[in-house]
N, C-alpha and C positions, 0 to 999 in steps of 0.2 A: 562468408560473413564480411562485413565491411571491414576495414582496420586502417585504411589510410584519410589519419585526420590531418586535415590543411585549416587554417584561420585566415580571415585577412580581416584587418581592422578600418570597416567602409567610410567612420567616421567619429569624430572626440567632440567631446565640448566639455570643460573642466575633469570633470571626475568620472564622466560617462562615455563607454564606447559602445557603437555600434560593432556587430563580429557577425560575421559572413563565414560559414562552414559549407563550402562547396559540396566536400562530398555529400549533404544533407538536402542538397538542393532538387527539385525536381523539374527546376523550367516551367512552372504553372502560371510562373507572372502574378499571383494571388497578391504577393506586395506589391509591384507596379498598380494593379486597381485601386490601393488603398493611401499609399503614399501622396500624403495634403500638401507635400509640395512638388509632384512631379518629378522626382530627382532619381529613382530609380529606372534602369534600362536592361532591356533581356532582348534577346534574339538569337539567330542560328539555333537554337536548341536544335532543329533535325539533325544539322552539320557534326553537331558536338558531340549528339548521343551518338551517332555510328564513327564516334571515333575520327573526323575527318576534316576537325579543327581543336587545336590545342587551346583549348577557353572553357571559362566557367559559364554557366548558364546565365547571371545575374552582374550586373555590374550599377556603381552609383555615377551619377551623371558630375557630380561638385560636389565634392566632401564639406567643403565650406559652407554650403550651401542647406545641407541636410542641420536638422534642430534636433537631434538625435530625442524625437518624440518616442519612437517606438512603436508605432503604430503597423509598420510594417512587421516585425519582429510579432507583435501581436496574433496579427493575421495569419501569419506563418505555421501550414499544417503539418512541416516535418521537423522547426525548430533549425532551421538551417540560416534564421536569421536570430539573434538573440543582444539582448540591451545588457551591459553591464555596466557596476559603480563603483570603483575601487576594485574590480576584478570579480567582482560575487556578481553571480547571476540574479537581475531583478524577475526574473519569470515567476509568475504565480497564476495560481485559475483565472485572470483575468488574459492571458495569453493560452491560443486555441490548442497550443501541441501540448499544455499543461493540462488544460482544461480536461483533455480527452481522456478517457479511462485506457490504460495500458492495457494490449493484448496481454490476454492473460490464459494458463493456461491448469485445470483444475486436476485433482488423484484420479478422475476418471481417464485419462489418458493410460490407454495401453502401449505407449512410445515405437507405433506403426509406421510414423516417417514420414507418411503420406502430406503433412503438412510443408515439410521440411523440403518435399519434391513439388510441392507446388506454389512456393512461394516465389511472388515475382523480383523481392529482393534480395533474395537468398539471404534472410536475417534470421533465418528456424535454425536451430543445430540441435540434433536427436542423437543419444547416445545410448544403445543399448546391447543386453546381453539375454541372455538364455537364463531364465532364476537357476538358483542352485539351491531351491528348497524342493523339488523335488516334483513342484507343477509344471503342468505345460502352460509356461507365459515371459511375456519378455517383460525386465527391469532397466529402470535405466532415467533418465532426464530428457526433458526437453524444453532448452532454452529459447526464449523469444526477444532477440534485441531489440526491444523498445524504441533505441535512439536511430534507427533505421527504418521501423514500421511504418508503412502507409495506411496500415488500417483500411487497407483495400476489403478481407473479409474472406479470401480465397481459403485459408487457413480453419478456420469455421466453417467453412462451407462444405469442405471435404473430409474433416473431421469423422469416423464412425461412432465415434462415442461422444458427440457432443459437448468435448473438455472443452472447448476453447473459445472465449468470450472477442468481441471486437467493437471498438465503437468507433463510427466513421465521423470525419468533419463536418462535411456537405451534404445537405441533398439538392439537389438540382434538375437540368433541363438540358438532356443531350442529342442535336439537329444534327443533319447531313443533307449538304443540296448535296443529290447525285448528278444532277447536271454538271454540277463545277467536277465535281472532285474526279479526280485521273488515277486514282490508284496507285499512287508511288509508295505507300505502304511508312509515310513517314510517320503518321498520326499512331498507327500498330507498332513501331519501335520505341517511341518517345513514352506510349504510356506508361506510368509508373506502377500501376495496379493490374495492365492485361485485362484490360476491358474491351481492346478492340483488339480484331482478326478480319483477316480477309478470308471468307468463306473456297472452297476451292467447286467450281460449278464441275456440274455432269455433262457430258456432249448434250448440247441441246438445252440447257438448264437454263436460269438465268435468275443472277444471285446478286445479292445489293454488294456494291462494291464494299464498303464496311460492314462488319456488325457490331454492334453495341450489345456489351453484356452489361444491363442495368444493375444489377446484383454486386460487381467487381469494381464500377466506376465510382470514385472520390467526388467526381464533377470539380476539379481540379485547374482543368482549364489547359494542360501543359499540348494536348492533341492538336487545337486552336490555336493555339501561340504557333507551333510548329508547323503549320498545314502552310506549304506556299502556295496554295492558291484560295484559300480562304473560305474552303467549302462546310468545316466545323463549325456550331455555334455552341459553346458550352453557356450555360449560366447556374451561377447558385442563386437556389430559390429559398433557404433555410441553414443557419449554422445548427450544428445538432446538442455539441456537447451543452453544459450549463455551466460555462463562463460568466465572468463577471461584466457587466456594463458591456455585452456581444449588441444589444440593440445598435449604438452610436457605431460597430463596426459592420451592422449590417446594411445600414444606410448606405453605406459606401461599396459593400459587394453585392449586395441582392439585386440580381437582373442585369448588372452589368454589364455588357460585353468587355472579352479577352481584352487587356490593353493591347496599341501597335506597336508592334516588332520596331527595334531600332537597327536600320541595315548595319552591320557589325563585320563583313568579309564583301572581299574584291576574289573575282573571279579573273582570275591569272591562267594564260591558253601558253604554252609549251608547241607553236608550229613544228620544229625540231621533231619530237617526239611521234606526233599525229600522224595515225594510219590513214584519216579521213574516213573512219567509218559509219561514222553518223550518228551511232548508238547514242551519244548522251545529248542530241539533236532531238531524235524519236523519243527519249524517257523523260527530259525536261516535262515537266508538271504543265511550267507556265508556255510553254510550247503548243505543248498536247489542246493546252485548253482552249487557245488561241486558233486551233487549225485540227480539226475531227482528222483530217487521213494521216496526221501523225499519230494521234491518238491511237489509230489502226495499225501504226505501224509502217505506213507508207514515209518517205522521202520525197517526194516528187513534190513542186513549188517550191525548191530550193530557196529560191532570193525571198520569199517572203515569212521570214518567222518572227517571232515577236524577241528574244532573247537568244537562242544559239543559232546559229549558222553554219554549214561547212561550203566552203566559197574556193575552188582550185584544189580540192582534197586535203583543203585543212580548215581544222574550227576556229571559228569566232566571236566574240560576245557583241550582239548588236546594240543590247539594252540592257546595262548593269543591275538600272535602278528598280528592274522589274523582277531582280531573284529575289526568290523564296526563300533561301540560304538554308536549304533541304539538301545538298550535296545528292542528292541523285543521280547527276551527270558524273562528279567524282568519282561517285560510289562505284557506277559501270564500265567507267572508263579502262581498258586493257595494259594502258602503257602510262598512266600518270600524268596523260596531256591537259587535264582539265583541273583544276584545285582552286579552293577556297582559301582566301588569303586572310588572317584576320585585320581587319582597319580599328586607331581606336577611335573610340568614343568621344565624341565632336562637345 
């Protein structure tokens, strides 16, 4: 269960704050699309979620700058962004994380767990026992924290008894050029709902490098944001709940594409350290994608890579401005020689 609440307050104007709840956030950029003065900024989300930059996923570009409309806050399908006035929350059905109907869960639960074990934000807690009236059947609760649900559906889905109600934000429209995409498996970590997985092929098989479970996807957008090499195309086609005045907000997300990534970390090389193995050379994303016999796994055309290099058996960053700030390289690295530095926001 979540329990570690942070606030940061993005921005004032008289009596009104904007409030940033990090841990609420999912890196989806859903505010960046909608924000009417550009002032909102996200990236690294790959970096962040595998733990391999100490940063939140959203940042405001000029607090001075922002009119603390709330539009962004509106948009907001986990409530990670929220508008207050004197301290009292202005949220009502005219904002999406209100709008939505709360997972909810009915007496037909027999408190099996099963939800509990497949929920991707570990937000279910099932507590139960053995009745002591003298049937064979288990008693007991099963809580569903709201202020964490993604309203992904998994929970429903696996339900036996059908207890458990869900309404999702989005419907939408989820692409994959397989050509781009190299499999670094960042779009499968970042998800918030466990929509996507990398299938594992049979000798001989030959399996799409993602798969999309339609069923489990928010269409959320945070895959897309994440993806350095930009082979995701999410769109919302449809906000679902019955919000108030959601037309004026779908103006500004329906069909969208993801906003861009604001570069947010420097790729910092540790010579010292480097074995010159090459490994985070061959896994680089923007590498692979640039030169197919890395992609394979080959090394050979050393001097020509588009973003790492190893040059005298030590790594180097040739082209900063072309990472994906997917930590990949990080991630593999054996000895700490490679890391994402965070830069701020210009």
């Amino acid at each position: 269960m979540q329990n570690d609440k942070r606030l940061a307050v993005f921005a004032e104007k008289k009596d009104k704050q904007l409030i940033y709840s990090p841990e609420k956030c999912i890196g989806c950029g859903t505010c960046v699309q909608a924000c009417p003065k550009d002032n909102l900024a996200i990236g690294a989300v790959g970096a962040i979620t595998r733990g391999l930059l100490d940063a939140d996923f959203l940042e405001i570009k000029d607090s001075e700058k922002c009119i603390v409309c709330g539009i962004c806050a509106k948009v907001c399908p986990t409530g990670a962004l929220e508008l207050k006035q004197e301290g009292k929350s202005l949220a009502d059905i005219s904002y999406l994380f209100r709008a939505m109907k709360p997972t909810s869960v009915n007496e037909s639960c027999v408190h099996c767990g099963l939800c509990e074990d497949i929920c991707p934000q570990g937000c279910i807690e099932v507590t139960r026992e053995i009745s002591t009236d003298g049937s064979l059947k288990l008693v007991g609760k099963t809580h569903i924290d709201s202020e964490y649900c993604v309203h992904c559906g998994w929970c429903a889905a696996v339900c036996p008894m059908h207890a458990i109600s869900v309404e999702t934000p989005f419907a939408g429209r989820w692409t994959l050029d397989e050509n781009t995409c190299q499999t670094c498996h960042t779009c499968t970590e970042v998800c918030p709902a466990n929509a996507l997985f990398n299938k594992e092929a049979k000798p001989g098989e030959r399996v799409e490098k993602v798969t999309h479970r339609p069923d489990a996807c928010i269409y959320c957008g945070a895959c897309a944001i994440a993806c350095p090499v930009k082979a995701i195309d999410v769109r919302k086609t449809e906000i679902l709940p019955d919000m108030e005045k959601k037309g004026v907000l779908e103006k500004r997300l329906l069909e969208a594409p993801v906003p861009e990534t604001l570069s947010r970390t420097t790729l910092e090389t540790d010579e010292a350290a480097c074995l010159g193995c090459g490994n985070c050379v061959i896994v680089c994303p923007v590498n692979a994608l640039d030169n197919r016999e890395l992609a394979a796994g080959h090394l050979n055309n050393m001097d020509e890579k588009s973003l790492l290099e190893v040059k005298n058996g030590k790594i180097s960053v040739i082209n900063q401005d072309l990472c994906g700030e997917d930590g990949t390289c990080a991630f593999i690295c054996p000895v700490d020689a490679i890391r994402l530095v965070k830069r701020e926001v210009e």
